[in-house]
C-alpha atoms as one frame of an Amber mdcrd trajectory, in Angstrom:
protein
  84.219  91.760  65.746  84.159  89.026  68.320  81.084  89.843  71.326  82.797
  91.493  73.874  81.464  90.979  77.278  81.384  94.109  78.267  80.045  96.957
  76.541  79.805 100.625  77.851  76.766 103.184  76.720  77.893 106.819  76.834
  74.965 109.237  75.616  76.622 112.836  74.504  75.264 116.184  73.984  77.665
 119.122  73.274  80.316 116.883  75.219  83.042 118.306  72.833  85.601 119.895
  75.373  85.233 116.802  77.453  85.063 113.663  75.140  88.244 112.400  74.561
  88.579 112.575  78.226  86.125 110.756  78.685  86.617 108.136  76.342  90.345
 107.988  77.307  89.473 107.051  80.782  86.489 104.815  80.205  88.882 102.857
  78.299  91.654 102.967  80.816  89.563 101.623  83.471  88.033  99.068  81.089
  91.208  98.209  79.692  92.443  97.247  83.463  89.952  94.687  83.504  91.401
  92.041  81.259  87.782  91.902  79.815  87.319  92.525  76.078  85.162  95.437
  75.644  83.473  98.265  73.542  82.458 101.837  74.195  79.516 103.209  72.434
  79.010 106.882  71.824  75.629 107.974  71.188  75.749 111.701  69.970  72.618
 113.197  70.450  72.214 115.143  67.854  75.065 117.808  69.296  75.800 121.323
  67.784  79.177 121.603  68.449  81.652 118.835  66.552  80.992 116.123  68.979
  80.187 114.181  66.527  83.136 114.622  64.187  85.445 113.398  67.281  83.689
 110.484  68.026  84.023 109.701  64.203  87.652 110.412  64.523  88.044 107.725
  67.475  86.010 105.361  65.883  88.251 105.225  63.360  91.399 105.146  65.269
  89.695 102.438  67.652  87.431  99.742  66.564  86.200  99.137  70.568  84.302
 102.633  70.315  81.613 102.595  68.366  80.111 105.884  66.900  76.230 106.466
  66.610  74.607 109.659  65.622  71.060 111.338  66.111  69.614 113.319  63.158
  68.781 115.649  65.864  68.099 116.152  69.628  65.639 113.577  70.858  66.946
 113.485  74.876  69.213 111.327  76.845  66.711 108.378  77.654  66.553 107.993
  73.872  70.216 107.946  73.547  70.032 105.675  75.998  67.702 103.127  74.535
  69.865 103.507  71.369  72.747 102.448  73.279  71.006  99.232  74.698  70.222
  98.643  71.066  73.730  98.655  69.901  75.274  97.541  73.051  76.355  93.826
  72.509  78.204  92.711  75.741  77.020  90.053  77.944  76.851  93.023  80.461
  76.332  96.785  79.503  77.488 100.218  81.460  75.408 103.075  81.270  77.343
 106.397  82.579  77.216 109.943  81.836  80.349 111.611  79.620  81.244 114.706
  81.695  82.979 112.393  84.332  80.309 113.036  87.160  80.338 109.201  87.570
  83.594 108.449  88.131  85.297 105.458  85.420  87.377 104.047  88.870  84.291
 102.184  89.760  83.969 100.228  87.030  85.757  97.426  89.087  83.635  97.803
  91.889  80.438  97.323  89.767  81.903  94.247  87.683  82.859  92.639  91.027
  78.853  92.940  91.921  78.031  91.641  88.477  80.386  88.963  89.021  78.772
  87.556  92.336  75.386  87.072  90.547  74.063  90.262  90.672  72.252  91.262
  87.239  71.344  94.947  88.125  74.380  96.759  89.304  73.319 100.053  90.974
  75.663 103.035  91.157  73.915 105.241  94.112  74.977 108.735  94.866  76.090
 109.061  98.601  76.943 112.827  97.864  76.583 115.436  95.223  78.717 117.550
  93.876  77.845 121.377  94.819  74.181 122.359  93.795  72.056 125.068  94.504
  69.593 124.049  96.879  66.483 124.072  94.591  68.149 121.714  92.498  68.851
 119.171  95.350  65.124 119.818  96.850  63.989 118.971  93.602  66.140 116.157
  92.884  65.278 114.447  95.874  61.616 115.400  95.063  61.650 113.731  92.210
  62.985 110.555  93.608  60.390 110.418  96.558  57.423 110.823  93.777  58.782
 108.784  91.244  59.716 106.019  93.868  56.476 106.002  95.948  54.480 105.710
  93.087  55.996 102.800  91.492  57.174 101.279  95.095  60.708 101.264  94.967
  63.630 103.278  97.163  65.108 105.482  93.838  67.109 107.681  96.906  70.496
 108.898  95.693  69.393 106.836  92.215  71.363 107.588  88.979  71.804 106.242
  85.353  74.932 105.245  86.285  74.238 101.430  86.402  75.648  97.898  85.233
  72.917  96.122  83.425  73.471  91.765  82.721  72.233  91.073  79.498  68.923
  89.227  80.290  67.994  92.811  81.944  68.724  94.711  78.825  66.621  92.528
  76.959  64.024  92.759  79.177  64.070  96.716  78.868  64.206  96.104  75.194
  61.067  94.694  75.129  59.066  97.882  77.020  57.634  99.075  73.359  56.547
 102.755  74.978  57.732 105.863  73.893  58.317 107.564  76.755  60.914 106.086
  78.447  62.704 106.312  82.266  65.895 104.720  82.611  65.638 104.378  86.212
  62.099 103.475  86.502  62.230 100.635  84.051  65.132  98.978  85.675  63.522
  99.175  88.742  60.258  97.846  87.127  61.706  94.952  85.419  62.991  93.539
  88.422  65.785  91.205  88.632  68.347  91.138  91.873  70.055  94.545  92.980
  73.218  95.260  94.230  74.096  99.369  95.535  77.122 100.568  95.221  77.748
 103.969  96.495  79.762 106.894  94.646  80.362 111.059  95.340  79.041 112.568
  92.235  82.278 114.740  91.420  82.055 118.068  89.593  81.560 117.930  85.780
  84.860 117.787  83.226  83.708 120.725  81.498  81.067 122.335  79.584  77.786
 122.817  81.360  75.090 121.287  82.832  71.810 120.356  80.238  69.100 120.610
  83.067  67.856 123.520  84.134  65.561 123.868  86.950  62.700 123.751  85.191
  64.023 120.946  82.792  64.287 118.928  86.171  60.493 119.981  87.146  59.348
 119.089  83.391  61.402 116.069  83.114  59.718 114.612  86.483  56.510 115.463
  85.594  56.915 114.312  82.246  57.864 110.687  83.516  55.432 110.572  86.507
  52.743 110.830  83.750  54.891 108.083  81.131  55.533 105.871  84.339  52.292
 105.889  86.545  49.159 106.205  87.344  49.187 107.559  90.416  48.119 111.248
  89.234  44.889 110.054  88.289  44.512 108.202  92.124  45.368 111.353  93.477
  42.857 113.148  91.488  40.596 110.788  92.975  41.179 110.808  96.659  41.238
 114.855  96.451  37.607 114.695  94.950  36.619 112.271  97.673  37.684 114.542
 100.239  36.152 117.448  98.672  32.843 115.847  99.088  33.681 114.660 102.406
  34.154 118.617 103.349  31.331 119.915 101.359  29.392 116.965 103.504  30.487
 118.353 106.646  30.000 121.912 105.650  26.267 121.764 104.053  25.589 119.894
 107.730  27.157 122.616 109.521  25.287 125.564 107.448  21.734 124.043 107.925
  22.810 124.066 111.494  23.275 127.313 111.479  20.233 128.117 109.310  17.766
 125.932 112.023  19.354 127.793 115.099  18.735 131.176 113.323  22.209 132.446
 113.368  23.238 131.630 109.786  25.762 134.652 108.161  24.366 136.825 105.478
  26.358 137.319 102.093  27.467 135.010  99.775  31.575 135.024 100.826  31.324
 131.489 101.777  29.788 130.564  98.152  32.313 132.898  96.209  35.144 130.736
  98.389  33.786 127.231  97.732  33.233 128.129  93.782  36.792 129.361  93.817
  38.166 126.088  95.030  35.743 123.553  93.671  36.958 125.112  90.264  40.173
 124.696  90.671  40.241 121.168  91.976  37.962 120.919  88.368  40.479 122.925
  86.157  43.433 121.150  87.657  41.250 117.939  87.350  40.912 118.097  83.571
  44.909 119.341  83.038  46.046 115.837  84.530  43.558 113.782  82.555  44.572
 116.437  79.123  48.224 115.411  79.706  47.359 111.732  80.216  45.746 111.824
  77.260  48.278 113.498  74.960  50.722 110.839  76.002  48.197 108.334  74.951
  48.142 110.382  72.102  52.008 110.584  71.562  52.067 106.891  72.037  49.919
 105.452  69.358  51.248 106.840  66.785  54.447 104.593  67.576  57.163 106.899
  65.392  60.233 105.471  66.940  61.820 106.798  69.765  65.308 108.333  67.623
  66.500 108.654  64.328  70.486 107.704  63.651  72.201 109.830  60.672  74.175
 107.293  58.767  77.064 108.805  57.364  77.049 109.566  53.862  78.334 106.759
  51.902  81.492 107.493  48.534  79.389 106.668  45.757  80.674 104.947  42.675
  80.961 107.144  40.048  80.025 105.227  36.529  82.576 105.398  33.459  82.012
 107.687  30.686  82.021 105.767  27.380  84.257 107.567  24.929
């Protein structure tokens, strides 16, 4: 097939009651364009017969293109397979239950189309969450965004990438990917554009609240280093109060009105060994990413379908 100049990356996990929804309006909006396009559907490794449909529109379509996981490895690894495959001079990355909306396609292209090579879809309101989920959300952000020194507020996956910028991501060989940190690592100029995330198609959400809390801390670890600072500044200040306390108790002890009993010991042990326990669980889980990441297995596995082999002739 001819390059298209557009392509669109649509990662899928049990997105069967939803999909040719999606796909119908993706290419809708895309179609309204006048740009020649494809849509790639990453099925990641679903249980439900997501992957049969996207099969069956493959084959009615040849714009969407059909990629399947030999099992569940996460959406930033569907993701990065869909940058793979993606072959437009300019790739879209949104979700498939239709919480970013296909009518701002046009708005993003318009950014792309005054220079802009990172097209940023930013949410300016969410669709109704329990409130730990939004505290967290926007906890996540703040963390994730201080440490690596850019504003991820309101950030999303939903984003219009130029092709030099999916390159560029290409290239990061690590295992443990971010999406959103990446793009914001790799630089390039950024235009905003904001949305209202709208309530999902169907089906149900994939993150939990303690998928979120694992999912941050699993990428504040991949992304930065700014755990291990932390640990550092916390130890510095522990000595700095120690300092300050050892001072004040031989005060005490020369003016002869030092405390009996050993509470003030029993205290200090208690939180000296946590800071130390807590200590050694950042640097264990810095180290089992170091651990994950040499042995370099790649970051998915696609399921080729199986192919109609010739059967040989019987000679009679």
């Amino acid at each position: 097939m001819e390059t298209p100049e557009l392509s669109a990356v649509l990662p899928m996990f049990n997105e069967a009651p939803v999909l040719e929804r999606t796909v119908g309006r993706v290419r809708e909006e895309l179609e309204r364009t006048g740009r020649t396009f494809e849509i790639v559907c990453i099925d990641d490794g679903s249980t439900d017969d997501t992957a049969a449909r996207i099969g069956a529109i493959a084959r009615s379509d040849p714009r969407i293109v059909s990629v399947s996981f030999s099992r569940n490895f996460g959406k930033e690894a569907a993701i990065s397979a869909g940058l793979d495959v993606a072959r437009g001079r300019a790739v879209l990355v949104l979700d498939a239950d239709l919480q970013h909306p296909p009518e701002l396609i046009p708005a993003l292209l318009e950014r792309w189309d005054a220079g802009y090579e990172v097209v940023d879809a930013v949410k300016a309101s969410r669709a109704p969450d329990a409130l730990a989920r939004r505290a967290l959300a926007r906890l996540f952000n703040a963390a994730i965004g201080g440490a690596i020194g850019r504003d991820l507020a309101g950030s999303s996956d939903f984003k219009l990438l130029d092709r030099q910028v999916v390159e560029a991501l290409r290239a990061c060989p690590e295992r443990n990917r971010f999406f959103r940190g990446l793009v914001a690592w790799v630089g390039f100029r950024v235009a905003r554009v904001p949305f209202d995330v709208g309530v999902r198609a169907g089906g149900e959400s994939k993150w939990g609240s303690l998928a979120l809390v694992g999912y941050g801390l699993r990428n504040l670890v991949a992304f930065s280093a700014a755990p291990l600072r932390w640990i550092a500044w916390i130890g510095f200040l522990t000595v700095l109060a120690g300092t300050a306390l050892a001072v004040q108790t031989f005060y005490n002890w020369l003016s002869g009105v030092a405390l009996t009993g050993f509470t003030t010991v029993i205290l200090l042990q208690y939180l000296l060994g946590g800071l130390i326990l807590i200590s050694l669980g950042v640097l264990g889980y810095y180290v089992s990413h170091v651990y994950e990441e040499q042995k370099a297995r790649p970051v998915f596995v696609v399921r080729k379908p199986a192919a109609d082999a010739a059967k040989p002739e019987r000679g009679t």
